[in-house]
N, C-alpha and C positions, 0 to 999 in steps of 0.2 A: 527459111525464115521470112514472115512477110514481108514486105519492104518497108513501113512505116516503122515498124518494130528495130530493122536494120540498121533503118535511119536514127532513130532515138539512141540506138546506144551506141553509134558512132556518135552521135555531136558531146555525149558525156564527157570523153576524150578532148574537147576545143575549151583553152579556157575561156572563162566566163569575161573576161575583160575582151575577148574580140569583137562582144558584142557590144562595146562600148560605141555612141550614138551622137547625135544631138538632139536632145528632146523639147519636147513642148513643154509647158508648164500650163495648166488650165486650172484656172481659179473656180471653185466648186461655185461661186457664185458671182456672175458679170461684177456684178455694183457693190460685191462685199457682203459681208455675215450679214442676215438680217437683226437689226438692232446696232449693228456694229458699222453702218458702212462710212462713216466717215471717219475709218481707221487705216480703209484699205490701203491708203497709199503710202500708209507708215515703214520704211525699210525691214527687212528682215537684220536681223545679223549673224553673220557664220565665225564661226572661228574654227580651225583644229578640225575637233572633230565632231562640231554639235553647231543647233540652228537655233538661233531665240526670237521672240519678239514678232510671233507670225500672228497676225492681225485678218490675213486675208487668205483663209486656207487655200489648198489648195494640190492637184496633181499631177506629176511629172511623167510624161507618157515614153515606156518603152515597149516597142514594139520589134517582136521576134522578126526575122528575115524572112521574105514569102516563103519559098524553099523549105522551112523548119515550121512555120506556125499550123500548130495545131485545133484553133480556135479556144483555146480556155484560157482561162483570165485571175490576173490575182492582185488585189487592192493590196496593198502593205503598208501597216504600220508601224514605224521605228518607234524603241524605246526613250528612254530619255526621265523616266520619273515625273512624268507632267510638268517638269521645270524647262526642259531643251529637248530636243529630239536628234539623236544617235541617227542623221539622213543617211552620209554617207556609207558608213555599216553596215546598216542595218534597213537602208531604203535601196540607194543604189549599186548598191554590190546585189543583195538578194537578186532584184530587180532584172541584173545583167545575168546571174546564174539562170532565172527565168527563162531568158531568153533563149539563152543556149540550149532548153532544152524545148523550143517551139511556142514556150506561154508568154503573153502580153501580159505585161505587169505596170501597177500605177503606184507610185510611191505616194504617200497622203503627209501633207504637211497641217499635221491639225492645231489648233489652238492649244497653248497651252493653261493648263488651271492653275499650276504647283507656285508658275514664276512670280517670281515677288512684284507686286503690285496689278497682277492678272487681275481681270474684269469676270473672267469665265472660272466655269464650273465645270467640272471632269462628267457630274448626271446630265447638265443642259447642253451644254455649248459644244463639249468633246462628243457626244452620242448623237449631237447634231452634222456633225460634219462627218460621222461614219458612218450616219444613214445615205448622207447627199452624196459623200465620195459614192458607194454600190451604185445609186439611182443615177446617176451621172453615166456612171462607167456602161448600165445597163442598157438605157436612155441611146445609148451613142454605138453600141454591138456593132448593127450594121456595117458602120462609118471606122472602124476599128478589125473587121472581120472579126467578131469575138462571137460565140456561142452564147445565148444571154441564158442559159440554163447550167452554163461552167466558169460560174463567175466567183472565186472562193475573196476568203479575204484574212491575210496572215498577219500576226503580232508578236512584237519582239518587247520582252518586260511587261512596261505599261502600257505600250502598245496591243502587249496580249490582252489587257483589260478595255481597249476601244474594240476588239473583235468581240468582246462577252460582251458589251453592252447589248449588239444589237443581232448575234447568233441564235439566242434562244427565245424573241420575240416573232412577233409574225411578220414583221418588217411590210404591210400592205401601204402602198399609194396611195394618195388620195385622189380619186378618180377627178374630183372635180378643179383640183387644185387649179389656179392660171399657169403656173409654170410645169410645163410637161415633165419635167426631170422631176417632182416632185409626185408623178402619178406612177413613177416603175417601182418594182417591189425590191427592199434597200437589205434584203433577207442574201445573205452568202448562200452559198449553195455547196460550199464545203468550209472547212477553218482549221490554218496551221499555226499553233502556239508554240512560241519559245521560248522558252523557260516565261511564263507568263506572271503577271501581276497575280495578286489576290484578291484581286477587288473583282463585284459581278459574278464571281462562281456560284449559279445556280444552289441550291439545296437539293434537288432534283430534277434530272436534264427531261426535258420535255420530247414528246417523240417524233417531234419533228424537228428536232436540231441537228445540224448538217454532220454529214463525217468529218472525224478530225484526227489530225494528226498533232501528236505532242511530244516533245523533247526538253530536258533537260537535265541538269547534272541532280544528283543526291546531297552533294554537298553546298549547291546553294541555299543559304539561308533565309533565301528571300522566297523562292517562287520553284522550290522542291513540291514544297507540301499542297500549292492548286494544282499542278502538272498529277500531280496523287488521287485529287480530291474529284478532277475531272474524269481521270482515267475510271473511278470505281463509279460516279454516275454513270456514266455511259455504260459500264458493265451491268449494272443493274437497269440500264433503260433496255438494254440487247439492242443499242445501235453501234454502228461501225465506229473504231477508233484503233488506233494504229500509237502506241507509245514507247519511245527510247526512254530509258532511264539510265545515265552515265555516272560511273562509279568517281569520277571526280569532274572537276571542269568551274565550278563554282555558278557566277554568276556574268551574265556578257561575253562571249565567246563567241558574240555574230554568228556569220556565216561559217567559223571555225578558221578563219586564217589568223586569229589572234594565240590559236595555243599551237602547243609541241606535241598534243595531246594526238596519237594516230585516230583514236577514234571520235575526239572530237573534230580534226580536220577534215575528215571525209563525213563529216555529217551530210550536209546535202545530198550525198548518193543515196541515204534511206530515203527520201524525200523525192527523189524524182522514180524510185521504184515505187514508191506507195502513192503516188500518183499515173503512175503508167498500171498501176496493178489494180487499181479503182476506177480502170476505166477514162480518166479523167483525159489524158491526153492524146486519146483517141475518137473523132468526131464519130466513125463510124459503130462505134458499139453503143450499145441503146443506151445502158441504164447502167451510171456510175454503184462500183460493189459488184453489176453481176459478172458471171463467167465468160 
């Protein structure tokens, strides 16, 4: 057995909270939203189990242990209904399962549209900070040991709706911009949905929209039927996707530590086999899909 391969599926084994950190937090923009900066210093507020009132996006950097990192990368975005965002959840748990198995993850704290008396828009403001989260994360590879060609980017609910904004665009730079973070290409390079919003599902998946991985229960009422509607695009585009569909489970189920469900708890092990099976976390193989 190679030894990289040895090594992956021994750390399966480590839970995912060992990899718990002190992180950075890095604001997608020094000086604040553009249009918005004289918000940025407005407090967040956490309670429980949700974040409101985030003025000044931004993302929290986990990064894997030398030892285990593989160079690939995954931006996440918590759900929350565009009113709150489900951080801890659905940012930093995901986040820390990352880790454990080698990938550096950035949890994205983005604007939200839904909260009462929000200034933003879910089309402008939310699809702006999941361009600038990629372009950020890509911008900085280097400085992060990250592969900037294995940079995916995952969503929980409506969070799955800020990875459809900007997956099946061309997500190009703008070469001339003054800010360099604004010139790297803000395009995922794969995308994992859970149980996703409805909003943003294409009509028909473009053929260069990255592989994706999708999961959710049958019996959510909310975001069964895009988890469906993506799987059969993709089937008639003949590009790669990879989809669970669970006979119960509902709706929010995270990382799977909130049910009794055996196979909603072990969800993540399809998830790190269809990323070790894609190539993805291994720097040495060429080309994510091939053999």
């Amino acid at each position: 057995m190679p030894l990289r391969l040895a090594l992956f599926l021994a750390v399966l084994w480590i839970p995912a909270s060992a990899f718990a950190q002190q992180n950075d937090v890095i604001p997608l923009w020094e000086n604040g939203a553009p249009g918005f900066e004289d918000r940025k210093d407005e407090p967040e507020e956490a309670r429980d189990w949700w974040v409101r009132n985030i003025h000044h996006p931004s993302l929290t950097v986990f990064l894997p242990p030398d030892s285990l990192a593989t160079g690939a990368a995954v931006v996440i975005a918590p759900g929350g209904g565009h009113r709150e965002l489900v951080f801890d959840a659905e940012g930093r748990k995901a986040a820390e399962f990352f880790n454990s198995i080698g990938v550096a993850a950035f949890a994205l704290k983005y604007r939200l549209a839904n909260e009462e008396g929000s200034p933003y828009s879910v089309d402008e403001h939310v699809r702006q900070d999941a361009y600038r989260a990629l372009r950020l994360v890509r911008s900085r590879a280097d400085e992060w040991g990250i592969d900037p060609d294995r940079i995916g980017m995952m969503g929980f609910s409506a969070g799955g709706e800020v990875v459809s904004m900007i997956a099946y665009a061309s997500g190009d730079g703008d070469p001339e911009a003054p800010d360099p973070i604004d010139r790297a290409n803000g395009k995922p390079d794969f995308q994992i949905l859970i149980y996703p919003g409805p909003r943003f599902v294409p009509e028909s998946i473009p053929a260069d929209a990255p592989p994706a991985f999708l999961l959710s229960a049958i019996d959510d009422p909310c975001c069964a039927a895009p988890t469906l509607r993506l799987l059969h695009g993709y089937h008639a585009a003949g590009i790669p996707a990879e989809a669970h569909i669970y006979a119960r489970g509902a709706h929010a189920f995270n990382m799977g530590n909130r049910s009794e469900l055996k196979t909603l708890s072990t969800w993540p092990q399809r998830l790190a086999d269809w990323m070790h099976d894609n190539n993805i976390l291994d720097p040495d193989w060429p080309e994510m899909g091939a053999d």
